[in-house]
C-alpha positions in Angstrom: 24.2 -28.7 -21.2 20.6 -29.8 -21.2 18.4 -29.1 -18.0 15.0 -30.9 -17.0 12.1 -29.3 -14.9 10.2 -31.5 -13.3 7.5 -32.1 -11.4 7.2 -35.5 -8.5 3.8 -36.7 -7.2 4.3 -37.1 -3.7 2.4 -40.2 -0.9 0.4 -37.3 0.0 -0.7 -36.1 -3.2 0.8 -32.9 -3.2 2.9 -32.1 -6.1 6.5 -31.2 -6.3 8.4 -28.9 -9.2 12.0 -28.1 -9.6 14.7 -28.7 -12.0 18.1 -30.4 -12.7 21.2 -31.2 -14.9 20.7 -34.8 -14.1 17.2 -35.9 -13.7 17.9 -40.1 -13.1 20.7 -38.9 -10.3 17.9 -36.2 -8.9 15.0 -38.6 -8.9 17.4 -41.2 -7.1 18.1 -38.9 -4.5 14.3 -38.2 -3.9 13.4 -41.5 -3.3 16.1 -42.1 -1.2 14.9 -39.2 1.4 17.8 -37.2 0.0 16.4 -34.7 -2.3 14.2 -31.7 -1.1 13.2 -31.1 2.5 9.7 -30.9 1.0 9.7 -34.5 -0.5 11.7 -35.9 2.0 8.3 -35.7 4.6 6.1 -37.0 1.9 7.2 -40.6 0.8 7.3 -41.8 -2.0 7.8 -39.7 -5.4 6.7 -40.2 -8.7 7.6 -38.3 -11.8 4.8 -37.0 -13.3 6.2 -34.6 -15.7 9.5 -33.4 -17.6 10.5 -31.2 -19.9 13.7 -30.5 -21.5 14.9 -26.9 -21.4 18.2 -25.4 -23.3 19.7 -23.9 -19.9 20.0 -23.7 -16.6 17.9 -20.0 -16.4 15.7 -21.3 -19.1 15.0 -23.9 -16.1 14.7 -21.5 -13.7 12.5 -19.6 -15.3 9.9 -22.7 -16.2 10.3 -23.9 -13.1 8.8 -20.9 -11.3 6.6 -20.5 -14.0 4.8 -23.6 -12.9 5.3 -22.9 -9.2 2.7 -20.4 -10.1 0.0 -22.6 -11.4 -2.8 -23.3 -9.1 -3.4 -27.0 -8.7 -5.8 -27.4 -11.5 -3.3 -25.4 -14.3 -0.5 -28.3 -12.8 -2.5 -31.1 -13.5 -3.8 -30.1 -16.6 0.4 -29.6 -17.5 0.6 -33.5 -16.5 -2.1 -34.4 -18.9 -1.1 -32.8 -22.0 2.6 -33.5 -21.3 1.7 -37.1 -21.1 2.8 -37.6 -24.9 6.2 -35.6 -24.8 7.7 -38.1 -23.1 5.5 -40.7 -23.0 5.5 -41.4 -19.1 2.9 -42.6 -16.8 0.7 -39.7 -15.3 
C-alpha cells in the first residue's frame, strides 16, 4: 500500500506536515475541521506538497524528516516539488 506525506498551507500561513494512506479522504477531513487539532484552528488548508512513499514507516520517517526543516528548508521543499506532481504552490 502506497502512503503520501504531505504538507497543508494553513489561513494563517503556517504550514502543516503529516502523512496518510488516503490523501483525497485526509484532505477532506481537513477542510472539513475534522483532521488535525492543529488545522482545525487555522481555516482553510491547501496542499502544497506530496510525495509518494513505499510504506507506512517510510512515511513516518519523511514526515518527521520534514518536521525538522526550518521554515525556509519547507518552502524551498514546495518549490522544487512543484513539478513532481504538478500542483499549485
Amino acid at each position: 500500500m502506497e502512503w503520501t506525506v504531505y504538507m497543508l498551507r494553513c489561513g494563517d500561513g503556517s504550514l502543516y506536515t503529516g502523512c496518510t494512506n488516503d490523501l483525497p479522504r485526509r484532505l477532506a477531513a481537513h477542510q472539513r475541521g475534522r483532521g488535525a487539532k492543529y488545522t482545525r484552528s487555522r481555516p482553510p488548508v491547501e496542499l502544497v506538497y506530496r510525495e509518494a512513499v513505499p510504506d507506512k514507516s517510510a512515511a513516518l520517517r519523511r514526515e518527521a524528516a520534514i518536521k525538522r526543516l526550518d521554515r525556509r528548508g519547507k518552502l524551498a521543499l514546495i518549490e522544487a516539488g512543484e513539478g513532481l506532481w504538478g500542483g499549485p504552490s
